[in-house]
C-alpha positions as CSV (number, residue, x, y, z in Angstrom):
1,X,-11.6,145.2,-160.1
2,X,-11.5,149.3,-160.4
3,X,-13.4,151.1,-157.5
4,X,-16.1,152.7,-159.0
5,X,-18.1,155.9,-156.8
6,X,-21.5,155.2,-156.9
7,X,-24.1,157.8,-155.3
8,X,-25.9,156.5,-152.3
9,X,-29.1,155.9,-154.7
10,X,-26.2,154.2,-157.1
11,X,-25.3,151.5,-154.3
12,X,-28.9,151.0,-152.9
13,X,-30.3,150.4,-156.7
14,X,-27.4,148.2,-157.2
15,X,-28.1,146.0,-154.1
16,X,-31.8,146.2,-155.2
17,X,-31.1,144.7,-158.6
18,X,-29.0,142.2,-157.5
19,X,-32.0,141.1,-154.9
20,X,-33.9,141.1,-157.9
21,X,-32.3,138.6,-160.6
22,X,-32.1,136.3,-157.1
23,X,-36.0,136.9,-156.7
24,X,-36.4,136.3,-160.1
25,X,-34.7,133.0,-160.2
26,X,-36.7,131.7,-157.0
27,X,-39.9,132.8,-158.0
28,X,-39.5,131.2,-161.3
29,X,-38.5,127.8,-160.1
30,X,-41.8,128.3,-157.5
31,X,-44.0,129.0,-160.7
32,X,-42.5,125.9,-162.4
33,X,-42.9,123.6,-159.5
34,X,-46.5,125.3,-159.3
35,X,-48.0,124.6,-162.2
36,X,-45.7,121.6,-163.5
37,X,-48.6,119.2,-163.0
38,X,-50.6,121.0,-165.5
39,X,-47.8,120.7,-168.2
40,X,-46.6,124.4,-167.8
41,X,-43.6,125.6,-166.9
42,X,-43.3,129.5,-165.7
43,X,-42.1,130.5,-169.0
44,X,-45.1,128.9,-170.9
45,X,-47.3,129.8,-168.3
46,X,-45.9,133.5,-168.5
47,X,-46.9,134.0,-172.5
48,X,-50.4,132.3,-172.1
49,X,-50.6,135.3,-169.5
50,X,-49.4,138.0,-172.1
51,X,-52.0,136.2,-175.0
52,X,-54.9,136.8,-172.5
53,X,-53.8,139.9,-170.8
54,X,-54.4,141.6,-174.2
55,X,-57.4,142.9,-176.1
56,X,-57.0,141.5,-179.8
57,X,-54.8,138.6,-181.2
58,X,-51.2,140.0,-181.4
59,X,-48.0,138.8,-183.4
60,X,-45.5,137.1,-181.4
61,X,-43.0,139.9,-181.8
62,X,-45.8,142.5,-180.3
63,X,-46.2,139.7,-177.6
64,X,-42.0,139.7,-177.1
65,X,-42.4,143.3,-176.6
66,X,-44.9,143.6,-174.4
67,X,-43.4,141.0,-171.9
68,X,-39.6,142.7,-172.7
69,X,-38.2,139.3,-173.8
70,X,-36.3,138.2,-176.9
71,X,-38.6,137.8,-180.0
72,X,-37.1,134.1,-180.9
73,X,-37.4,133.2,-177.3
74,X,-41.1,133.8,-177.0
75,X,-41.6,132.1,-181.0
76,X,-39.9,129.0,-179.5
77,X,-42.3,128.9,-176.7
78,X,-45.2,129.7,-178.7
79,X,-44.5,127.2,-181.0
80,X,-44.2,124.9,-177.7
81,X,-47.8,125.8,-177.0
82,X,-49.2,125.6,-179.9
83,X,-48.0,121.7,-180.4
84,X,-49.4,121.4,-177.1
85,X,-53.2,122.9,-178.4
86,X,-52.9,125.5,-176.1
87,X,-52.6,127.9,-178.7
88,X,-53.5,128.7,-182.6
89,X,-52.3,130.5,-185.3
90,X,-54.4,133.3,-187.7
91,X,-53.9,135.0,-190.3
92,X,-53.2,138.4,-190.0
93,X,-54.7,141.0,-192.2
94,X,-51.8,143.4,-191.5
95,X,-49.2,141.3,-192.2
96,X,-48.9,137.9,-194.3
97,X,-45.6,136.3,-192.9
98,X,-46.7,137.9,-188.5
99,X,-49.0,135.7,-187.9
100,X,-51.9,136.2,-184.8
101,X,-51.3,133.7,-181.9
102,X,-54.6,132.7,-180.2
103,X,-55.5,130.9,-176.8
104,X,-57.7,128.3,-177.4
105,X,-60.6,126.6,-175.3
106,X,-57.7,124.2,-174.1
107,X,-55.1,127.1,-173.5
108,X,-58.1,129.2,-171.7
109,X,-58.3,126.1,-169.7
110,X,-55.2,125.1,-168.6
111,X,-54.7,128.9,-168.0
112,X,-58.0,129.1,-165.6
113,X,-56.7,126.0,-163.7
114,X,-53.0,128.0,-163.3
115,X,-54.8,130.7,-161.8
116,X,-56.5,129.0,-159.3
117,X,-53.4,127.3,-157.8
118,X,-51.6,130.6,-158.5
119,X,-54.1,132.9,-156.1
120,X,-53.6,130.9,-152.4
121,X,-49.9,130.6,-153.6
122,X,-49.4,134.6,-154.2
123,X,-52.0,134.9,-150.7
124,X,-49.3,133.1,-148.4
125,X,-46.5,134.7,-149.7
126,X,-48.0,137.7,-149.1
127,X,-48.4,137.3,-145.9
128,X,-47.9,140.1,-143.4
129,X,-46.3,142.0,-146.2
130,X,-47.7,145.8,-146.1
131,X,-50.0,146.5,-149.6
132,X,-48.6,149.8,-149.4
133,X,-45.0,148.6,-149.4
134,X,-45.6,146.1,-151.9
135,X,-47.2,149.3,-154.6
136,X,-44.3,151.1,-153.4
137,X,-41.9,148.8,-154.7
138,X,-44.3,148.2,-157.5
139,X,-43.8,152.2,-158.4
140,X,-40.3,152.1,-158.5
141,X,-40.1,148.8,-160.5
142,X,-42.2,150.7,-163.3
143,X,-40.1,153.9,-163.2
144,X,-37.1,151.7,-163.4
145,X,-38.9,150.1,-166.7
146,X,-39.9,153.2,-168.1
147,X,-36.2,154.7,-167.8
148,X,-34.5,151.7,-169.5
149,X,-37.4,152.2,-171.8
150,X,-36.8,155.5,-172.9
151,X,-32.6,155.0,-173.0
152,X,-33.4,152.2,-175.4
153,X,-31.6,149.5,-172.8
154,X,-35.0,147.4,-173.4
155,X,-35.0,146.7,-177.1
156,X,-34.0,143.2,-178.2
């Protein structure tokens, strides 16, 4: 492997993202073993979030861009929920083919229930963690976002 110079930011962001994808393997097995009894998995449990977290009904390729995930990944598990009644379809007066996803009463539900295990879970890992630390690292996650963003390293 060539030795490549990296700046001092270059080497911390590198061991930083590295951290990451571990964190983000562990805290998504947590959120599977989590919710698992309520038929979710942290995938599923993730786009319920992203139907609730927005104001209107959206298409699933609005929701696959809002969440930064591949559009036929998100359909798949759309299509997971709705078999499941956790989630409808609608027309959509913008566009015949794009059609709206909606939580229903049973999605809203299972949701609700996910949350409340979800709240002393996040609590106790938490822990003697400093809030301003944890916004800290929340800042720099979002400027990270917004640079890939921009450079077009997000799109699908």
């Amino acid at each position: 492997m060539t030795d490549v110079e990296r700046t001092p930011a270059g080497k911390a962001l590198t061991d930083l993202v590295l951290d990451l994808f571990r964190l983000s393997g562990r805290i998504l097995t947590a959120g599977d073993r989590l919710v698992a009894g309520l038929g979710l998995t942290s995938s599923r449990w993730q786009v319920l979030g992203s139907i609730v977290a927005v104001e209107r009904p959206q298409p699933v390729a609005w929701l696959a861009r809002d969440m930064g995930a591949n559009r036929q990944n998100i359909q798949r598990i759309v299509n997971d929920l709705e078999a499941e009644g956790l989630v409808s379809f609608e027309a959509n007066p913008h566009h015949r083919r794009a059609q709206l996803v909606v939580l229903t009463d049973k999605g809203r539900q299972v949701f609700d229930a996910a949350m409340r295990l979800q709240a002393p879970w996040i609590n106790k890992l938490s822990e003697g963690l400093p809030v301003e630390d944890i916004e800290t690292t929340h800042s720099v996650m979002r400027s990270l976002r917004r640079r890939l963003e921009e450079n077009g390293d997000a799109d699908e």
